[in-house]
MDTraj code that builds the backbone (N, CA, C; nanometers):
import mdtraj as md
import numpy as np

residues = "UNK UNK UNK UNK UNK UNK UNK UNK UNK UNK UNK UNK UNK UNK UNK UNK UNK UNK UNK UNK UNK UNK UNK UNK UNK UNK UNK UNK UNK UNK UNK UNK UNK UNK UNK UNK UNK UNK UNK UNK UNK UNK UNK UNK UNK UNK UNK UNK UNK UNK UNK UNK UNK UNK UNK UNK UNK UNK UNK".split()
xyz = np.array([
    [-16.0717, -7.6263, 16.9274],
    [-16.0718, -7.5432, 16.8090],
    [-15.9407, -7.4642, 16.8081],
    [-15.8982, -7.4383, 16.7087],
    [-15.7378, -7.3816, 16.6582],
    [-15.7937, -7.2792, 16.5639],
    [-15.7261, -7.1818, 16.5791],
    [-15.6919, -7.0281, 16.4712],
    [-15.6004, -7.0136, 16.4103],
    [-15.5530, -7.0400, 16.2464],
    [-15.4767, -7.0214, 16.1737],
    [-15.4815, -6.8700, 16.1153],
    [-15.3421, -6.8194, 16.0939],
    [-15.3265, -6.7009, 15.9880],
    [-15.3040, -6.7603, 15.8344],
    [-15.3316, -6.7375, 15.7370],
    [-15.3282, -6.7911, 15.6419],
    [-15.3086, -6.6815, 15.5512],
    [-15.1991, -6.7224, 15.4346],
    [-15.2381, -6.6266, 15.3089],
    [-15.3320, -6.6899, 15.1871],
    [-15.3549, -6.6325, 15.1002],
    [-15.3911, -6.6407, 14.9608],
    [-15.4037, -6.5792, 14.8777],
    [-15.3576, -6.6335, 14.7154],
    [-15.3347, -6.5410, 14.5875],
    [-15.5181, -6.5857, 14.5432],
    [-15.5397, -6.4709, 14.4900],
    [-15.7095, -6.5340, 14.4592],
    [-15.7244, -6.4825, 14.3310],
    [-15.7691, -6.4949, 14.2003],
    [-15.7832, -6.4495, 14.0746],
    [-15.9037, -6.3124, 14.0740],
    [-15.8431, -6.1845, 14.0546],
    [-15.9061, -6.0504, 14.0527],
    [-16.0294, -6.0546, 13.9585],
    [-16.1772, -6.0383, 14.0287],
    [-16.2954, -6.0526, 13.9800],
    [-16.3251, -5.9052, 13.9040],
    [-16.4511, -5.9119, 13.8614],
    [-16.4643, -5.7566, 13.8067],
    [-16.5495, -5.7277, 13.8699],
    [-16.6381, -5.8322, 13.9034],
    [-16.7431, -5.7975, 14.0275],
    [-16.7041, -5.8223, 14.1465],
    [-16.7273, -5.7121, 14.2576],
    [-16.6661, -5.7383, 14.3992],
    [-16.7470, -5.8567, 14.4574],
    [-16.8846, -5.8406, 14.3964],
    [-16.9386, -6.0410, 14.4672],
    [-16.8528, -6.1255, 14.3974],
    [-16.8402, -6.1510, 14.3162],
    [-16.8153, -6.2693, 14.2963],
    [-16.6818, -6.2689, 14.3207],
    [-16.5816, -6.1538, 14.3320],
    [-16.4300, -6.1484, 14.4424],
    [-16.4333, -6.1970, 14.5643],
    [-16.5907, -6.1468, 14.6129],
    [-16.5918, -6.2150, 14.8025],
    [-16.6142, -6.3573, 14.7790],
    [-16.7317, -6.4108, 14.6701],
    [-16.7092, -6.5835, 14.6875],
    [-16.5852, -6.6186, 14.6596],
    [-16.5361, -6.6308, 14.5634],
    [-16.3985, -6.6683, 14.5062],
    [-16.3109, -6.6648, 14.6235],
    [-16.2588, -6.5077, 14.6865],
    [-16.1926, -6.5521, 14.8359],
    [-16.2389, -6.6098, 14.9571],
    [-16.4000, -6.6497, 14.9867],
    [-16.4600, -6.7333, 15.0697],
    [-16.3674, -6.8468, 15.0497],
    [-16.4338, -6.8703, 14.9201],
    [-16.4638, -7.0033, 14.8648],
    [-16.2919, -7.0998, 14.9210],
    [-16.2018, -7.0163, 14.8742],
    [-16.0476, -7.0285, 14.8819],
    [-16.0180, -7.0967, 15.0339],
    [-16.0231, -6.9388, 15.1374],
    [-15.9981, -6.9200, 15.2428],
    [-16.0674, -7.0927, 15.3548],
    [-16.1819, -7.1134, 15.2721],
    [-16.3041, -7.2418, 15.3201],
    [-16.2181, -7.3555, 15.3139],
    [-16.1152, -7.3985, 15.1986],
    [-16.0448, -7.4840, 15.1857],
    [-15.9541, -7.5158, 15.2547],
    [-15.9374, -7.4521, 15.3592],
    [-15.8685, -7.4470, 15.4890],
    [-15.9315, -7.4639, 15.6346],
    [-16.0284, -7.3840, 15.6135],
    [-16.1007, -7.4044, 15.7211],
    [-16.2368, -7.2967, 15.7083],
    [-16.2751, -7.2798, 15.8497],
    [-16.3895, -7.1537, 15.8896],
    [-16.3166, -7.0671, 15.8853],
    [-16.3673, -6.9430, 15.7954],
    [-16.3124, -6.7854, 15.7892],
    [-16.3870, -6.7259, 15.8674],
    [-16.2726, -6.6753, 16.0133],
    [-16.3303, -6.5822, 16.0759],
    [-16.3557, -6.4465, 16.0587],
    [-16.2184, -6.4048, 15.9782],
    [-16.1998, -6.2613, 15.9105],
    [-16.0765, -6.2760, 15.8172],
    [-16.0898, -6.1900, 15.7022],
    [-16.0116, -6.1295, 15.6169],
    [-15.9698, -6.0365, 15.5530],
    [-15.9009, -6.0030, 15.4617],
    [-15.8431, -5.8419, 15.4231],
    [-15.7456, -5.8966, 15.3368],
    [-15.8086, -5.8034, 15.1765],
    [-15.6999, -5.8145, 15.0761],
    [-15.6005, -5.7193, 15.1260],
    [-15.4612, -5.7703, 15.0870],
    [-15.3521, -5.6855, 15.1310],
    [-15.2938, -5.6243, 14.9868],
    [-15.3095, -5.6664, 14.9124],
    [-15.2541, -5.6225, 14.7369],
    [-15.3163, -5.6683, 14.6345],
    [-15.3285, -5.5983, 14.5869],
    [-15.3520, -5.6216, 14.4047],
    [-15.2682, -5.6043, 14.3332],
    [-15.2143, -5.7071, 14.2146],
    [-15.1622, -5.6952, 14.1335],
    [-15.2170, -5.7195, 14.0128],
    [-15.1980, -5.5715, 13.9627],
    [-15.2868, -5.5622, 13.8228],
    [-15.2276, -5.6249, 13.7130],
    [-15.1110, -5.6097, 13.7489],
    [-15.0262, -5.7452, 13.5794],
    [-15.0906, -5.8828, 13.5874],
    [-15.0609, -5.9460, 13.6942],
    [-15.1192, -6.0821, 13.6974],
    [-15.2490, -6.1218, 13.7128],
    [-15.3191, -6.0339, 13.7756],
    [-15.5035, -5.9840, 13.7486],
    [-15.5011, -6.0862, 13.8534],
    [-15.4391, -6.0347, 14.0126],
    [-15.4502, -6.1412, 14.1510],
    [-15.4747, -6.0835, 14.2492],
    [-15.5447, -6.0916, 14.3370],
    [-15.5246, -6.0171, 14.4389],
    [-15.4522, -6.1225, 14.5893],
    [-15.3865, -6.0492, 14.6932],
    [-15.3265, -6.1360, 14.7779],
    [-15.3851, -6.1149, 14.8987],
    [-15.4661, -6.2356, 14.9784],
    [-15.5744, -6.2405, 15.0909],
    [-15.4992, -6.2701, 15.2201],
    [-15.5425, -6.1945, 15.3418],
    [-15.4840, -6.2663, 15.4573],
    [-15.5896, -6.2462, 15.5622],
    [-15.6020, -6.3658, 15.6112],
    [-15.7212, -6.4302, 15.7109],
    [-15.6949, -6.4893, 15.7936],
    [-15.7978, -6.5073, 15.8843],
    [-15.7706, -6.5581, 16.0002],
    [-15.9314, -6.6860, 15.9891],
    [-15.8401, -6.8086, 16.0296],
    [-15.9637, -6.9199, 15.9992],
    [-15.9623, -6.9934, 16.1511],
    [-16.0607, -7.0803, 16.1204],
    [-16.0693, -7.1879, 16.2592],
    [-16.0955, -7.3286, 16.1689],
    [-16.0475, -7.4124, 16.2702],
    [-15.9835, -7.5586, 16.2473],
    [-16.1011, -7.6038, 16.3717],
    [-16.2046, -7.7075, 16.3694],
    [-16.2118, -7.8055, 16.4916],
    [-16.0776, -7.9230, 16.5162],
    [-16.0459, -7.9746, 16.6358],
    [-16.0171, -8.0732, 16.6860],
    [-16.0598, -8.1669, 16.6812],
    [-16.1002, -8.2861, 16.5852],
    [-16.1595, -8.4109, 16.6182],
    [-16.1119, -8.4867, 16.6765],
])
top = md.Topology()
chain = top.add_chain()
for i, resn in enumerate(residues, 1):
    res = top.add_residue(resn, chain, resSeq=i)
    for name in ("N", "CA", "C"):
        top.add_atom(name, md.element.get_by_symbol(name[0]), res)
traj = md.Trajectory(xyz[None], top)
C-alpha cells in the first residue's frame, strides 16, 4: 500500500453535505481518502481547493 498527497479544485456546494460527497467523491478517483482539508475558497469561481492524503493498494 502507497500514500499519495493529492490536490483538488471541487465545485463550492451550498450544502456542506453535499460539499463532503462531491470532495469524497473526487478525492475516491484516486484512491482511499485517508484525510483531507479545504485549503481555499474561491468565491468568483464558486471552487473550493482540497488537499488529501489517499492510499493506493499494490496489486
Amino acid at each position: 500500500m502507497t500514500t499519495h498527497f493529492i490536490t483538488a479544485e471541487v465545485k463550492l456546494q451550498e450544502n456542506p453535505l453535499k460539499l463532503q460527497k462531491e470532495i469524497e467523491a473526487e478525492l475516491e478517483k484516486q484512491g482511499e481518502p485517508l484525510r483531507w482539508a479545504i485549503t481555499e475558497v474561491d468565491t468568483e469561481k464558486h471552487t473550493v481547493h482540497v488537499e488529501g492524503i489517499i492510499t493506493n493498494s499494490n496489486k
